[in-house]
C-alpha positions in Angstrom: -33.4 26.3 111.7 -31.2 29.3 112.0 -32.3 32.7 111.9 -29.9 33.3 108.7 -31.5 30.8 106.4 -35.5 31.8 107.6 -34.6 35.4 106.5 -33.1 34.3 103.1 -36.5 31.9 102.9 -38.8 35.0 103.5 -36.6 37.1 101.2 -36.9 34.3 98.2 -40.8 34.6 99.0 -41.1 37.9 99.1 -39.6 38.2 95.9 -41.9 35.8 93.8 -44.9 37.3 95.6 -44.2 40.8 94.4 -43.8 39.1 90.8 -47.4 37.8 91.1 -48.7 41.4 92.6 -48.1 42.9 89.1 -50.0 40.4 87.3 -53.0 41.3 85.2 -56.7 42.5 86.7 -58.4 39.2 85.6 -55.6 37.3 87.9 -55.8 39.3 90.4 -59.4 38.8 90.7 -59.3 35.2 90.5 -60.8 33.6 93.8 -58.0 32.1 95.9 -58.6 27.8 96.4 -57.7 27.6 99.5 -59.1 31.0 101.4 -62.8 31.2 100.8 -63.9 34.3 100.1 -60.6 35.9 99.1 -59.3 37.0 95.3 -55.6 37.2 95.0 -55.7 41.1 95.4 -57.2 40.2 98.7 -54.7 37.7 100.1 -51.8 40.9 98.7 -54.1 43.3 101.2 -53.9 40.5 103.7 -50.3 40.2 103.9 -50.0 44.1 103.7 -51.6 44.2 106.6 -49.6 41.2 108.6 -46.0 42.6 107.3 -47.1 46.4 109.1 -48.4 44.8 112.2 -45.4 42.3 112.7 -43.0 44.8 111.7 -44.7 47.2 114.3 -44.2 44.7 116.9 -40.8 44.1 116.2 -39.7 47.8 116.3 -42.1 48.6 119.6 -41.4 45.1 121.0 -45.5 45.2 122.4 -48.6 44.0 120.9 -50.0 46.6 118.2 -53.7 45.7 116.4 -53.3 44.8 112.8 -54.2 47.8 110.0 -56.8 46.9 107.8 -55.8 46.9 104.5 -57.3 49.6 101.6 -60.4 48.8 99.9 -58.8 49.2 96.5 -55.5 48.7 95.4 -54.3 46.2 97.8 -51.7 44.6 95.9 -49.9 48.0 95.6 -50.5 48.5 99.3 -48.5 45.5 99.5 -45.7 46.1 97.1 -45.2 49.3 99.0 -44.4 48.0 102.3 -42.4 45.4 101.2 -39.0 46.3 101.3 -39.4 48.3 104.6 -40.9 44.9 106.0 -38.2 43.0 104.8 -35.6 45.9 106.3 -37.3 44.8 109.5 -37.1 41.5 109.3 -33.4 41.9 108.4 -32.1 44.1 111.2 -33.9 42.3 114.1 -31.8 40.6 116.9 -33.2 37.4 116.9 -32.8 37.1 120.8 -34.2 40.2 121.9 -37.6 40.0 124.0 -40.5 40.7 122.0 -44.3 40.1 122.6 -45.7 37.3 120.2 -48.1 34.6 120.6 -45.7 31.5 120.5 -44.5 30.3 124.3 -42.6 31.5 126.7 -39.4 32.9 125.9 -41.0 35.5 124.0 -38.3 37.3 121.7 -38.0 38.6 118.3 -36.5 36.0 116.0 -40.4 34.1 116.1 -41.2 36.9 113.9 -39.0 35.7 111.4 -40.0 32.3 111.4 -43.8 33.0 111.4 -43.6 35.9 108.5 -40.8 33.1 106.6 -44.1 30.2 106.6 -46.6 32.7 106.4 -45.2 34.1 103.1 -43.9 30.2 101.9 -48.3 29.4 102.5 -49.2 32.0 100.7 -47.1 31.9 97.7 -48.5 28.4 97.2 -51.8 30.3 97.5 -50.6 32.7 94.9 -48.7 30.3 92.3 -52.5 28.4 92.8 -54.4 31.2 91.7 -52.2 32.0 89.1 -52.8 28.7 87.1 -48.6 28.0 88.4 -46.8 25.5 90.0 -46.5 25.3 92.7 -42.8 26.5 94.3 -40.1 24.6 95.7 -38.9 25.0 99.2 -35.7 23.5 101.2 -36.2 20.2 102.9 -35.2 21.9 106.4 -37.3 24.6 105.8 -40.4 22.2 105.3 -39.9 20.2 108.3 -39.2 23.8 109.9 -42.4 24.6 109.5 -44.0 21.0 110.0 -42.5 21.7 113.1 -43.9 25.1 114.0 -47.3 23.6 113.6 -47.6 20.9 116.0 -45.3 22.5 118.8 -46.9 25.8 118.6 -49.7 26.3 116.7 -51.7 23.1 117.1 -50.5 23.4 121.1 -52.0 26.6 120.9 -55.5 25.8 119.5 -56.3 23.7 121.9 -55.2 25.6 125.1 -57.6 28.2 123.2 -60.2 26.0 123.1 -60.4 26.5 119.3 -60.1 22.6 118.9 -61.3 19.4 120.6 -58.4 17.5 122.9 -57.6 14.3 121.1 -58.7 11.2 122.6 -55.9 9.9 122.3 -52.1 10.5 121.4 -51.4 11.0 117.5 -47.9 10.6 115.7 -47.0 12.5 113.1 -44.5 11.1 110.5 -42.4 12.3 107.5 -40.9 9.0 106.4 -36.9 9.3 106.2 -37.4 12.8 108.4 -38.6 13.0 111.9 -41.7 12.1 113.6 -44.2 14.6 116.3 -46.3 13.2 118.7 -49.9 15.1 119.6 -51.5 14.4 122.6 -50.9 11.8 126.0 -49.9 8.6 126.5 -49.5 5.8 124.0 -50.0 6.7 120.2 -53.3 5.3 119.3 -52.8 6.2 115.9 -49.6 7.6 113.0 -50.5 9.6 110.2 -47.7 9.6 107.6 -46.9 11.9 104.5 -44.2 13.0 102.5 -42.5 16.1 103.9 -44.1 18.3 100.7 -47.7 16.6 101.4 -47.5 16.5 105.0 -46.8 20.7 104.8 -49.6 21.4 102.6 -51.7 19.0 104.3 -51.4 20.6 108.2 -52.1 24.6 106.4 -55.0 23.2 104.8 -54.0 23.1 101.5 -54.5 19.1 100.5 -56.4 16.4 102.5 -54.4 14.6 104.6 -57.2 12.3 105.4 -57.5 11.2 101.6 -53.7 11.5 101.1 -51.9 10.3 104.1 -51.4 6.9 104.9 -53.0 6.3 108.7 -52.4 3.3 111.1 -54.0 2.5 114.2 -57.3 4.9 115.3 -58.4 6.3 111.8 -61.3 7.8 113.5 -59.4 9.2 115.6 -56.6 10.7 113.1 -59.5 12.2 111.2 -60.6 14.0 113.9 -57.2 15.5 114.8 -56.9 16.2 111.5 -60.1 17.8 111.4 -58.2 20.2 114.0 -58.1 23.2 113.1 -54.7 22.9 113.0 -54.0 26.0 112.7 -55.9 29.5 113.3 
C-alpha cells in the first residue's frame, strides 16, 4: 500500500478520534470492550503517548522509551499532540533508515503504516465505547493491515517467544482477496473470514474461532488463533 494513501488513512483516523476526545465525562469514562482495564480517556492517554514516542523516533531516527501519559486529562494530552504528530507523519521520507521493530530494512515509512492501523484499532475501540458504529475503512487498507499482522507481527511473537510455534502450517484466507500462510510445510489447516471480520478478528476484537469458518486441524487453528497474535 503506498505511503500516500497510509498517511491520508491515519489522517481520516486522527480526525474522528479527536471528535470522540471531546465527548462528555460519563463517555469518557466508559470502560473500553476490548482493552481490560482501560476507560476511553485511557486509551486517548495511550495513544498520546505512542504518537510522542513514534514521532520522536522518526525525527531522531533511534529508539526513544515511550512518555507515560498524565494522570488526568489524558484526552487533552492527546488532542494536543495531534497535529504536531500528524506534521511528523506527513513530512517523513518514507525510505529513510529509521530504528523500528519490523525486519530488516529498517526505515521510516513503517511508522506510517503502524501509527495508520494503530489509530484504524483504536477508533473501532473508540466508536465501541461510544455506543457507535463501528467505521468504515478501504478494502486495501484492510488487507494492508491483515497483512502487517501475519508477516510482521505474528512473525515477531514467536521469534520473541511470546507465542507457541504452530504444529503445523496454517492458511489464512479472505475469500475473493488473498490468502497467508503461518508456519512450515503443508497447511494442516485454513481459517477463513471476510476481509472486515478477519481484521477485527487477528487485533482481538471478535472471535475468530466462533466466527471464522476452519477446515482441516481445528485444534490446531484454535491454537494459533489463541496466538497472541499480536503484542
Amino acid at each position: 500500500m503506498s505511503p500516500d494513501r497510509l498517511l491520508t488513512e491515519l489522517a481520516n483516523s486522527l480526525d474522528r478520534l479527536s471528535v470522540l476526545a471531546r465527548q462528555p465525562e460519563d463517555i469518557l469514562t466508559r470502560p473500553v470492550p476490548a482493552c481490560p482495564g482501560w476507560t476511553l480517556r485511557d486509551l486517548f492517554g495511550h495513544l498520546g503517548s505512542i504518537e510522542r514516542w513514534a514521532a520522536q523516533i522518526v525525527l531522531s531516527g533511534k529508539f526513544v522509551e515511550e512518555p507515560e501519559p498524565p494522570v488526568t486529562g489524558a484526552e487533552m494530552w492527546f488532542l494536543q499532540g495531534a497535529d504536531a504528530f500528524l506534521g511528523t507523519m506527513s513530512a517523513l521520507e518514507p525510505e529513510e533508515p529509521c530504528w523500528n521493530f519490523g525486519p530488516p530494512p529498517r526505515k521510516a515509512g513503517f511508522w506510517r503504516r503502524r501509527q495508520a492501523h494503530e489509530h484504524a484499532v483504536h477508533l473501532i475501540d473508540a466508536c465501541q465505547t461510544s455506543g457507535l458504529a463501528d467505521p468504515v475503512f478501504a478494502e486495501d487498507f484492510l488487507l494492508d493491515g491483515i497483512d502487517e499482522i501475519l508477516t510482521m507481527f505474528t512473525p515477531r511473537q514467536l521469534r520473541l517467544g511470546r507465542m507457541p510455534q504452530p504444529k503445523g502450517a496454517v492458511i489464512f484466507h479472505v475469500p475473493g482477496a488473498r490468502s497467508w500462510k503461518l508456519g512450515q510445510g503443508v497447511a494442516e489447516a485454513s481459517i477463513a473470514a471476510p476481509l472486515h471480520g478477519m481484521y477485527l478478528g487477528l487485533w482481538g476484537r471478535s472471535n475468530l474461532a466462533e466466527t471464522a469458518l476452519i477446515e482441516g486441524d481445528k485444534a490446531l487453528a484454535v491454537q494459533v488463533l489463541q496466538g497472541p497474535l499480536t503484542p
